[in-house]
N, C-alpha and C positions, 0 to 999 in steps of 0.2 A: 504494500500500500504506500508506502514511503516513498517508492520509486516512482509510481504513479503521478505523484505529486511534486515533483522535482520537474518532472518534464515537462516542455515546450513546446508550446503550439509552434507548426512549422511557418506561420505568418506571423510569427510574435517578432517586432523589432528587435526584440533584447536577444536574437542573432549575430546581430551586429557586432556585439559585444560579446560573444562567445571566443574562447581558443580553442576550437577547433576545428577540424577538416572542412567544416559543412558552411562555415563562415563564409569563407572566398565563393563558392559556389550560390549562396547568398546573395551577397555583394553583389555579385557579375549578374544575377535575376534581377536585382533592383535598378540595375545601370542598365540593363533592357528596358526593363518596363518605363523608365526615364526616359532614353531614348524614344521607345515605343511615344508617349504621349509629347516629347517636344515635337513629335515627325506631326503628328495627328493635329497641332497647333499649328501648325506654318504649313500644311498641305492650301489650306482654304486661300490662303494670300499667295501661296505657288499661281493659282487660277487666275488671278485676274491680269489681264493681257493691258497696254497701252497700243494704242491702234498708232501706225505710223504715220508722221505729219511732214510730208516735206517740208523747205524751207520756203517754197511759194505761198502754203497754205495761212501764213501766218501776213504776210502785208499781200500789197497790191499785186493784183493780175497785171500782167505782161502787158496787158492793152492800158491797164492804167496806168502803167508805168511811163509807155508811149505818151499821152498825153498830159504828164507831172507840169509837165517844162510847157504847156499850152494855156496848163492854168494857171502858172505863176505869172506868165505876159500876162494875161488876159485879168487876170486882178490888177497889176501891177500899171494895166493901164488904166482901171476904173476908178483907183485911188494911187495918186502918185504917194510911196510914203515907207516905211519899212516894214515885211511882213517878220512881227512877232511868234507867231505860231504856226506850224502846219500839222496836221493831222490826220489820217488816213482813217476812215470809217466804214464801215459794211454792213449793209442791211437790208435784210433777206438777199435778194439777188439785187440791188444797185452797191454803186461803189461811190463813195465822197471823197473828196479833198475838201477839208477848214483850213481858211487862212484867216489869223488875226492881223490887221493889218492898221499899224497907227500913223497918223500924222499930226502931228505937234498934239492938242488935247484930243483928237480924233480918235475911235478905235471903229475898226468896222469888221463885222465878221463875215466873210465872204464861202457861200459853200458849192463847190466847184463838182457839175458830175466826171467821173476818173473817166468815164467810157467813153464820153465826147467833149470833152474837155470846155464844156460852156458853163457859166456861171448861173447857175439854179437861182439863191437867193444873196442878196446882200443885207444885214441888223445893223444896223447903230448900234454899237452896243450902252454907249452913255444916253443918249439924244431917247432909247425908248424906255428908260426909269421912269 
């Protein structure tokens, strides 16, 4: 009965802490089952994929590229002055160029279509507070 009562559940931690044979064998179970569930955590994050973006996909198409340099005359005639800002915009299927463009207290926002390079709209920016 005494013997009975000495002995070890074989999933009892206090394995660990044994000297004998059956420890390293143990050990090496526990450093699976570890393994096992770090795999089981990082499988999920394995999956998910980033789809490929060229470097076009991020600024202007080709064609608006062609007409950068039609909108910058083309403002550049409608207010003689320096342009402050440029900016490239897209939305849904058209393509914009913004240009801030100041003269002495002036500021005027100019928004330029990239695809045929004419001037859509011009803001005051001060003048409509």
């Amino acid at each position: 009965m005494n013997k009975r009562k000495q002995r070890i559940h074989p999933f009892s931690p206090r394995h660990l802490f044994l000297r004998t044979g059956h420890r390293t064998e143990y050990r090496c179970a526990l450093a699976v089952a570890a393994i096992f569930v770090l795999c089981a955590c990082i499988v999920p994050a394995a999956g998910a994929v980033v789809p490929y973006r060229s470097p076009d996909d991020y600024g202007p198409s080709l064609q608006a590229r062609e007409h950068r340099d039609d909108c910058r005359q083309r403002v550049l005639q409608a207010l003689d002055g320096k342009i402050e800002s440029e900016d490239f915009v897209t939305r849904t299927d058209r393509e914009y160029f913004r240009y801030v463009v100041r003269r002495e207290l002036r500021e005027v926002m100019f928004i330029c279509d990239a695809r045929s390079g004419e001037i859509r709209r011009q803001i005051d920016l001060w003048g409509d507070l």
